[in-house]
C-alpha positions in Angstrom: 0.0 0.0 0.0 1.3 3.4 -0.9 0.8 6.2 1.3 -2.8 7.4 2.6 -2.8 10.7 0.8 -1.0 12.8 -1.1 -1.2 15.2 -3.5 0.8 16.4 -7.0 -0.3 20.0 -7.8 0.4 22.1 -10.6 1.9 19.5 -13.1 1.4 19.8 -16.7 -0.8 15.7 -17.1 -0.1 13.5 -19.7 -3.9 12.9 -20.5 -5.5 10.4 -22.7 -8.7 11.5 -24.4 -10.7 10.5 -27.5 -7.6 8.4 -28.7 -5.7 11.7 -28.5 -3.2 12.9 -26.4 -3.5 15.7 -24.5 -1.4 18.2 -21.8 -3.1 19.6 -19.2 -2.7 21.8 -16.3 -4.0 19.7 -13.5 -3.7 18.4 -9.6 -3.8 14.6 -9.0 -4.9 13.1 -5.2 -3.7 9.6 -4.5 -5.4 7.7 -1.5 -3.4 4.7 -0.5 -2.6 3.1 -4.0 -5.3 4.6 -6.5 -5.7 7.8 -8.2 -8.7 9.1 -6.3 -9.4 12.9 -7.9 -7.9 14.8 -11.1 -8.9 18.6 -11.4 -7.8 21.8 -12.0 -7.0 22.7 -8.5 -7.4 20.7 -5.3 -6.6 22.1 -2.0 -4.5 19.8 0.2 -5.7 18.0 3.6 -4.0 18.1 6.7 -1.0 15.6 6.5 -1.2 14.7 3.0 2.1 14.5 1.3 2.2 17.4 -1.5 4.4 16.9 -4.3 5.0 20.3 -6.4 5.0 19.1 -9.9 5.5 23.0 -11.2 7.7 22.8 -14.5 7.5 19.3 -14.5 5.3 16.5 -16.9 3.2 14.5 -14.6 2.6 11.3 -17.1 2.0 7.5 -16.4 4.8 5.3 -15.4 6.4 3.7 -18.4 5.5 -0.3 -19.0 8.8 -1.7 -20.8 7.2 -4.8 -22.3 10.0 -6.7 -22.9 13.2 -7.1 -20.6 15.6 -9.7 -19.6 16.3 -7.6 -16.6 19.4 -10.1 -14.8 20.9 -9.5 -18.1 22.5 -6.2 -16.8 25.6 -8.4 -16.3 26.3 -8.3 -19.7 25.9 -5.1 -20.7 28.2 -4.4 -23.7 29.0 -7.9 -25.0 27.6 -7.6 -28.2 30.1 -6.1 -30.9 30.5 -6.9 -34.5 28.0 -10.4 -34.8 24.8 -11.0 -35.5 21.9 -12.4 -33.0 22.5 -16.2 -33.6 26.3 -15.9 -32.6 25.5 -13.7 -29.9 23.7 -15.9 -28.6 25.5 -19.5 -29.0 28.8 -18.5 -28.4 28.5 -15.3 -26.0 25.2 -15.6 -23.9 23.8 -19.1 -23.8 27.5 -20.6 -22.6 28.2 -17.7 -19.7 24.2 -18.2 -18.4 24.5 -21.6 -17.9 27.4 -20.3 -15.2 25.5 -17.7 -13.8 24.6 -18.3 -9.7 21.9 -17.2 -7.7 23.9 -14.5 -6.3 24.7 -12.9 -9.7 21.4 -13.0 -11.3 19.7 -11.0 -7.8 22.3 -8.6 -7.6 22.2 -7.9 -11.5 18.3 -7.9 -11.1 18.6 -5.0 -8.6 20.7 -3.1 -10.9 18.4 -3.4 -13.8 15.4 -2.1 -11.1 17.6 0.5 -10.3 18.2 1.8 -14.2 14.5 1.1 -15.0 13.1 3.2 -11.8 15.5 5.9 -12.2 14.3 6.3 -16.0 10.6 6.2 -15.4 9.7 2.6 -16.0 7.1 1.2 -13.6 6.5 -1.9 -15.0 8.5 -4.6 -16.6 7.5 -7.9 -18.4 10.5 -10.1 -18.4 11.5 -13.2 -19.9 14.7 -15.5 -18.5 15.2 -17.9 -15.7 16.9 -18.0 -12.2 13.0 -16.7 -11.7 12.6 -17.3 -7.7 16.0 -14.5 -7.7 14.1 -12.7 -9.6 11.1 -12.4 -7.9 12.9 -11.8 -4.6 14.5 -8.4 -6.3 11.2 -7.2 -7.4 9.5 -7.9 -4.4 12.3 -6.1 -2.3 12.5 -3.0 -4.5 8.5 -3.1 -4.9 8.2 -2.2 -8.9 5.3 -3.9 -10.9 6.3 -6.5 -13.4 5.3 -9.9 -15.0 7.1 -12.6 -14.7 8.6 -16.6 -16.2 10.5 -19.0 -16.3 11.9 -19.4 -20.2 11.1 -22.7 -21.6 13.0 -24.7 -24.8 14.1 -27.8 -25.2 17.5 -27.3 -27.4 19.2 -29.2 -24.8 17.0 -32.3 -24.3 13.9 -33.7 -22.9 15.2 -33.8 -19.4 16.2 -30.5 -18.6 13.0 -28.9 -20.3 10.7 -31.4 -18.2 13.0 -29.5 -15.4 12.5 -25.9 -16.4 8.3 -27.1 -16.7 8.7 -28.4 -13.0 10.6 -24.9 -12.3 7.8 -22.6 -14.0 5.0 -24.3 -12.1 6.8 -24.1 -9.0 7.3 -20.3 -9.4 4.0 -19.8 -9.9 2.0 -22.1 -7.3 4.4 -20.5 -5.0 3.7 -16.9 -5.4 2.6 -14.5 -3.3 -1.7 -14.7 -4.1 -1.6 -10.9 -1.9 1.3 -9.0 -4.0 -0.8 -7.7 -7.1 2.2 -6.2 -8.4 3.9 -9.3 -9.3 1.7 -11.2 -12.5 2.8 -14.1 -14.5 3.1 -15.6 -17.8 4.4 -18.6 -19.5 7.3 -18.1 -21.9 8.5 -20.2 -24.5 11.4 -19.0 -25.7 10.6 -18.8 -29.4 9.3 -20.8 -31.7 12.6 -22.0 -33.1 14.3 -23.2 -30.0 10.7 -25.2 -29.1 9.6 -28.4 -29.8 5.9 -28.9 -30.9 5.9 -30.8 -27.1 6.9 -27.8 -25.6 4.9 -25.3 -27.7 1.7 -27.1 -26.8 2.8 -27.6 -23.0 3.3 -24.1 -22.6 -0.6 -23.8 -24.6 -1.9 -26.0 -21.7 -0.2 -24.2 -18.5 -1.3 -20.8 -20.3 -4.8 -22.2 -20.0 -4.8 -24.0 -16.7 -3.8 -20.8 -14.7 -5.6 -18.3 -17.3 -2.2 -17.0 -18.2 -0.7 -14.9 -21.4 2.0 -16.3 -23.6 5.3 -14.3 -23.7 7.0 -15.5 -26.6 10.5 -14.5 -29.2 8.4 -13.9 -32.6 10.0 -13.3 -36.4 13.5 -11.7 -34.5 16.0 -12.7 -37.4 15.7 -13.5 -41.1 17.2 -17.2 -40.1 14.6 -17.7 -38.0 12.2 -18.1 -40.2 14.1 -21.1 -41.9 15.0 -22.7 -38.4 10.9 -22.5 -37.7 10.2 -24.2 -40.6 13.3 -27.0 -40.5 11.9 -27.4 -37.0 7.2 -27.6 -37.2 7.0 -27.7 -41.5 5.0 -24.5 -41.5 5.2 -20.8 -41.3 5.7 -19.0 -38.0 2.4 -17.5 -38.3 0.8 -20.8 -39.3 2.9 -22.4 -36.1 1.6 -19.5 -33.8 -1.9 -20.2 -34.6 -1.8 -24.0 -34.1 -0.6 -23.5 -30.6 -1.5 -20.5 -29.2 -5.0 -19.1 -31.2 -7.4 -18.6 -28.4 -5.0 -17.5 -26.2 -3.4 -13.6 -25.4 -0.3 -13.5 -26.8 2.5 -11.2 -26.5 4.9 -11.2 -29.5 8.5 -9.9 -28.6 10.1 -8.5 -32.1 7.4 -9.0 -34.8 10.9 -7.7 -37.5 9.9 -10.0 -40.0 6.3 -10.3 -40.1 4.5 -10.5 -43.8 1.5 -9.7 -45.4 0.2 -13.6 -44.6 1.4 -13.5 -41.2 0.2 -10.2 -40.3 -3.1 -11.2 -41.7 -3.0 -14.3 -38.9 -2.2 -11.8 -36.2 -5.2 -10.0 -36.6 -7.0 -12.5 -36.0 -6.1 -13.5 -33.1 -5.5 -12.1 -29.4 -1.9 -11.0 -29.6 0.5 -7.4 -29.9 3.8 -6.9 -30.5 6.6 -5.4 -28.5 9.0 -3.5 -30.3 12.6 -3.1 -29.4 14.4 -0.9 -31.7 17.3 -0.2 -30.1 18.3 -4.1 -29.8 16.8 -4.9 -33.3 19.2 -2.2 -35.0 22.0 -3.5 -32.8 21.8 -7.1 -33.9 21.2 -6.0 -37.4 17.8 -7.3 -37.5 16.5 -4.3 -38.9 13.5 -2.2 -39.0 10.3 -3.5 -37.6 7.4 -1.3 -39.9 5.5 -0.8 -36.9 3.4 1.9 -38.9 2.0 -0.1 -40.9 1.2 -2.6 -38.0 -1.1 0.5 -36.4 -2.6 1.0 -39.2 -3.7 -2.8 -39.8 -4.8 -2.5 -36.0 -2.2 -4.8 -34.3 -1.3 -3.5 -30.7 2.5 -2.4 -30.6 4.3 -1.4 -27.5 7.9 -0.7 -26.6 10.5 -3.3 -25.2 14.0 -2.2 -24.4 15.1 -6.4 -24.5 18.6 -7.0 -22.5 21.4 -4.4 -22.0 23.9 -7.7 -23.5 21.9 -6.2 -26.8 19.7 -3.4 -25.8 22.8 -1.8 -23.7 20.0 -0.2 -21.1 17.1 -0.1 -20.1 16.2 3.9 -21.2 12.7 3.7 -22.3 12.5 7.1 -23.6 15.7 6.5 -25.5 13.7 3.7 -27.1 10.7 5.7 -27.7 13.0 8.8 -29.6 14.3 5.5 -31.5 11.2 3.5 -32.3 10.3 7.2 -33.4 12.9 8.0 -35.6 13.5 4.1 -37.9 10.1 4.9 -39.2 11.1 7.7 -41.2 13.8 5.4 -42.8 10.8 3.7 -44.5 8.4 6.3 -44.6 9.7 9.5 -46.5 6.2 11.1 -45.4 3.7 12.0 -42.7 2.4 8.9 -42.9 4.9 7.5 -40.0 3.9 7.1 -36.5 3.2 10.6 -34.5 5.0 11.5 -30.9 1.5 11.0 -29.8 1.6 7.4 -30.9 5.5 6.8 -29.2 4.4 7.6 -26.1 0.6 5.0 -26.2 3.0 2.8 -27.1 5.4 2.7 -24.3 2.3 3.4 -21.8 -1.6 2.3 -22.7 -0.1 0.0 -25.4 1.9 -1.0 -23.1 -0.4 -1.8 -20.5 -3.4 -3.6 -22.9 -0.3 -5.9 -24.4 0.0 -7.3 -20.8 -3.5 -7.3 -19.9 -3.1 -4.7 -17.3 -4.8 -1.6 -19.5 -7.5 -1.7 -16.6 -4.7 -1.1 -13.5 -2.3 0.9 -15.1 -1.2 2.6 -18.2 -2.7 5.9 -18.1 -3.8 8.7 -15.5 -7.5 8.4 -14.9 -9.6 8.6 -11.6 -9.7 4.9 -9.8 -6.5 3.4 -11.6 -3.8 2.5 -9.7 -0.9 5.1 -9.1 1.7 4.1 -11.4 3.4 7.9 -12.1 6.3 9.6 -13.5 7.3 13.3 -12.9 9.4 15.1 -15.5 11.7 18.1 -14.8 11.5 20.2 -18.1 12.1 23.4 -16.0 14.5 26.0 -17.6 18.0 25.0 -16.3 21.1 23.9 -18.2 19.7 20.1 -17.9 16.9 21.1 -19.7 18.9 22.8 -22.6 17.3 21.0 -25.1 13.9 21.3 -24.2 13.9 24.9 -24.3 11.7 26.6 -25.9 9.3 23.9 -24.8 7.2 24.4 -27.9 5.7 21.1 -28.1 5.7 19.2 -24.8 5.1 15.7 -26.5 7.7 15.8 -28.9 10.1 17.0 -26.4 9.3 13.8 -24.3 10.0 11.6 -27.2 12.9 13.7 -29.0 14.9 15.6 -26.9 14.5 13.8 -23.5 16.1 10.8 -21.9 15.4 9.0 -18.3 17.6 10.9 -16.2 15.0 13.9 -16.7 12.9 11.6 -14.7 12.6 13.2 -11.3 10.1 11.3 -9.2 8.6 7.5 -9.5 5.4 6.2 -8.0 4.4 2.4 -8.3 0.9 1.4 -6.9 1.0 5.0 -4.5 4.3 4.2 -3.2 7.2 6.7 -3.8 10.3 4.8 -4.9 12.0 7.7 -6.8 11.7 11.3 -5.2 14.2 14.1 -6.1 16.3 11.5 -8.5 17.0 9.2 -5.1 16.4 6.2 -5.0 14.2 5.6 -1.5 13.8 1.4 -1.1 17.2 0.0 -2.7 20.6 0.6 -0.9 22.0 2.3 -4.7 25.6 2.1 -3.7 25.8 -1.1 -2.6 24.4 -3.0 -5.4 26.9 -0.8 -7.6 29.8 -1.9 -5.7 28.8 -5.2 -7.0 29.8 -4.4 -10.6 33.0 -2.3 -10.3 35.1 -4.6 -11.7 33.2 -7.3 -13.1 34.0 -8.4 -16.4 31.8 -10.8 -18.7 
């Protein structure tokens, strides 16, 4: 539970209204964990906690919808390969030597860069899930959580990493609603049909989404179908139509696969900045709008991603559309910042909770210094507050962050998470 009151007065509120977006001069009461009152001016109670949001954006948190958040460790591994390299001769071999130890202490580093930079929520995907959880729960952020499944490596260990999923989640704390799940196979090339339909029949026994690798790489569409004899969108729809599924990548989707997408319950997350660093190229999230597919931002792992910066990702994911588009008809600032919030939110089936400011959601808020100082250099003049945001902003701008009405950022300090400690940890270390 967050505090019992308080009160952000005079912020210029990130408002969404009649599928636009909209600034407005507003006050914002929070009692215990929801947003209770938004109006022009509300006059604070005695005790309540004011927060003077003057010069600042008052917005929703940001929901990063696709992480791999104890991959801080290997943040700047990736030079000069491409993804499957990366993977089988860089990441795979060092994770298999990673200890409980490493993957908390890496986790708390990630929650650190993500609540620092205005992310309130995270969806992530990798295993060592109980350290993870234990971070999470510690530092008190939102997020929805897995254990990765595949079976590259035999029948054995993925009947193990089954065993360790349904552990995780019929162990879980049924009182911390900021902790949700999902079940993750890890893409449809490194799964067997046996664990593709597994992962189907966990999904529907605990009434779970699928979090899933989807059309990343152009040899993944070969490997997918070497592997199932049919297309990725064909091999998405055997297993997983009927079900909400939430596609990380979507680079490579088609004209016959997209058309399969919109037919079922699904969205994409987009990561830009670790696409363009693999050299997977451009996802054409425009025309995926258009066509009506949900599309949200993901910042995937800092071994690619190199951090966790979602408005760094949102100026990106803003910016690789115009190298397809030589026109207006490219995605608008308006649209960046649905996508890495209410997109967000609807692609993990929290649109109701979170995702935007309104009167009985839950307090999940970002403040925004775009006052007149030398930090703010490019922001002024402020012509346009929403392009600014996306354009000319970056996370450390980020001044306070509220999950669920608690304060976890205030001032740019970090209040739950001894900072300097968890830093020590990575000093020196070398992967």
């Amino acid at each position: 539970m967050g505090l019992e009151l308080m009160l952000i007065k005079n912020g210029n509120v990130i408002i969404f209204e009649s599928n636009d977006v909209k600034v407005k001069k507003l006050d914002i009461r929070i009692r215990e964990n929801l947003i209770s009152k938004i109006c022009e001016k509300i006059e604070p109670e005695i005790n309540e906690k004011v927060i003077d949001a003057s010069n600042k954006v008052v917005m929703p948190g940001l929901v990063n919808t696709h992480a791999h958040i104890a991959m801080s460790i290997f943040r700047g591994t990736f030079e000069g390969c491409n993804l499957y390299t990366w993977l089988n001769e860089k990441i795979w071999p060092r994770e298999a030597k990673l200890t409980q130890e490493e993957v908390y202490n890496a986790s708390m580093l990630s929650i650190i860069e993500m609540l620092s930079t205005g992310t309130t929520c995270v969806n992530d995907h990798y295993f060592f899930s109980e350290e993870i959880r234990k971070a999470l729960e510690e530092s008190k952020m939102r997020a929805v959580i897995t254990r990765v499944l595949m079976d590259t490596d035999g029948e054995k260990a993925s009947n193990n990493r089954i065993e360790e999923f349904i552990k995780l989640y019929e162990t879980r704390d049924k009182n911390n609603e900021l902790i949700t799940y999902s079940v993750a196979p890890h893409g449809l090339y490194t799964c067997s049909g046996k664990v593709l339909e597994e992962s189907k029949n966990l999904a529907k026994k605990y009434n779970l989404p699928i979090h899933v690798h989807f059309l990343e790489s152009i040899d993944e569409i070969e490997d997918i179908k070497k592997m199932h004899n049919m297309t990725a969108g064909e091999d998405l729809k055997k297993y997983f139509d009927g079900l909400h599924v939430i596609l990380a990548h979507g680079v490579k989707i088609d004209e016959q696969t997209l058309a399969i997408l919109k037919n079922m319950d699904c969205g994409i997350s987009h990561n830009p900045v670790s696409n363009l660093r693999l050299g997977c190229k451009i996802a054409d999230t425009t025309k995926y709008l258009h066509r009506g597919l949900n599309v949200a931002l993901g910042t995937d792992g800092q071994g690619s991603g190199n951090n966790l910066d979602m408005f760094e990702t949102m100026k990106i994911a803003g910016l690789i559309q115009g190298g397809i588009y030589e026109n207006e008809e490219k995605i608008s600032s308006k649209d960046v910042i649905k996508m890495a919030t209410i997109n967000g939110a609807k692609l993990l089936g929290l649109e109701n909770k979170i995702g935007s400011i309104e009167e009985g959601k839950e307090a999940d808020i970002i403040i925004v210094d775009i006052g007149e100082k030398l930090d703010n250099i490019k922001l002024i003049p402020n012509n346009d507050i929403i392009s600014n945001l996306v354009y000319n902003t970056n996370g450390n701008s980020v001044d306070t962050t509220i999950v669920n009405g608690n304060v976890l950022m205030e001032n740019r300090k970090i209040l739950i998470i001894d900072v300097e400690y968890i830093m020590n940890k990575f000093k020196y270390t070398n992967h």
